[in-house]
C-alpha positions in Angstrom: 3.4 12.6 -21.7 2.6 10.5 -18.1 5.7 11.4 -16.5 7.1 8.3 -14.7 4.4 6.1 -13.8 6.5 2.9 -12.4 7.2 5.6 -9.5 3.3 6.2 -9.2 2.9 2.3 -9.6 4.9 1.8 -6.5 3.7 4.8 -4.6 0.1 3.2 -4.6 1.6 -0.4 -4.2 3.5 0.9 -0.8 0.1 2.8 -0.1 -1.9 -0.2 -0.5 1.3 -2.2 1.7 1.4 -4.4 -1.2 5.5 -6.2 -1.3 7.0 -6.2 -4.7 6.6 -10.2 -3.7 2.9 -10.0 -3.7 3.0 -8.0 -7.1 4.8 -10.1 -9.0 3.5 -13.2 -7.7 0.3 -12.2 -8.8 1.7 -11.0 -12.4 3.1 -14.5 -12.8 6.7 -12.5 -12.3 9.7 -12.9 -10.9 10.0 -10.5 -7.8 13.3 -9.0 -9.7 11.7 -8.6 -13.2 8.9 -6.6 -11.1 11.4 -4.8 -9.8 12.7 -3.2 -12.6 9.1 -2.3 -13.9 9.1 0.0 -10.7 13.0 1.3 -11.6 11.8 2.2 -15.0 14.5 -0.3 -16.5 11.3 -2.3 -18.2 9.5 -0.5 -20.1 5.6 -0.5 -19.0 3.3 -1.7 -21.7 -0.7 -0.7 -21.6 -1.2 -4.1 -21.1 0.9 -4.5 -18.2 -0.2 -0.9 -16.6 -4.0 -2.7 -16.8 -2.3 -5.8 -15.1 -0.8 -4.2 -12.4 -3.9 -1.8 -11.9 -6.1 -4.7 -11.6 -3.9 -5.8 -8.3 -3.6 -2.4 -6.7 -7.4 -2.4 -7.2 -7.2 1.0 -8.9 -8.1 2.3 -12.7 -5.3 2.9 -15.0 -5.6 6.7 -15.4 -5.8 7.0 -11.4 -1.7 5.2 -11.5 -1.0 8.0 -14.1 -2.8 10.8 -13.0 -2.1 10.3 -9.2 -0.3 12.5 -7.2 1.7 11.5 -3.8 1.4 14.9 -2.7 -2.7 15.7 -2.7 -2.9 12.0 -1.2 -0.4 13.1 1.7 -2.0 16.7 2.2 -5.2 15.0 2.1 -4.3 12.6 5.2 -2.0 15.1 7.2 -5.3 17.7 6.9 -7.7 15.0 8.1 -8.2 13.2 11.6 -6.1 10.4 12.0 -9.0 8.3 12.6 -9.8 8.6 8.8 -7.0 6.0 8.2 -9.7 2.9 7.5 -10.7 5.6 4.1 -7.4 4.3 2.4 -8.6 1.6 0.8 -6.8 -0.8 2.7 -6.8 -4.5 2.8 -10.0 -5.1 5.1 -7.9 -8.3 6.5 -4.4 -5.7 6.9 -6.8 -3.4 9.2 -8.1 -6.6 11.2 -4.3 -7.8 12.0 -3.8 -3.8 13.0 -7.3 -3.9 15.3 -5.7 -7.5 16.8 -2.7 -6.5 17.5 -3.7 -3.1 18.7 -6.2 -5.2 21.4 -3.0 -7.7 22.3 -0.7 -4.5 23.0 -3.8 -3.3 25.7 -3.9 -6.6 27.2 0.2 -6.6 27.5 -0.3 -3.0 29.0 -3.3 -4.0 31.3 -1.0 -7.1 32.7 2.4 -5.2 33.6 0.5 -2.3 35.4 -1.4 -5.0 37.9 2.4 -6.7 37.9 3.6 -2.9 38.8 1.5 -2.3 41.0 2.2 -5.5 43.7 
């Protein structure tokens, strides 16, 4: 037996940086009713599990076979730089690389105000 996949099914989902919002807007649920898929207080159907695979953008067995653990050894083991290999929302990594070029502007302005 899969042992507790709504735990899995929000490990990915906070992986991914999906809300429970997004999740259950896309189900067609309420954000509380998607909630207590990931508390285990609904039980997950099959066809729900293919539901909510479909929006994490992963396979079914991959929710019930994955394992939080080998991802985060994975990532701690790798160069940080290896971030952009985790699947992440190509538009998510374009606010990052925006607001990563705003922060070096901010910086580049205070040090010419520190140094007058």
């Amino acid at each position: 037996m899969i042992q507790q996949p709504e735990i899995k099914i929000k490990q990915i989902r906070e992986l991914k940086n999906f809300t429970q919002e997004y999740v259950s807007q896309q189900l067609g649920l309420s954000t509380r009713a998607y909630s207590k898929i990931e508390t285990g207080e609904t039980q997950l159907t099959i066809n729900r599990l293919n539901e909510i695979s479909a929006i994490l953008e992963v396979q079914p067995m991959e929710v019930l076979g994955f394992d939080d653990k080998k991802v985060f050894n994975f990532y701690n083991s790798n160069d940080i730089n290896n971030v952009k290999n985790m699947n992440m929302p190509e538009k998510l990594i374009q606010q990052y690389e925006e607001t990563i070029q705003a922060l070096k502007e901010q910086i580049a302005v205070m040090k010419l105000l520190m140094d007058k």
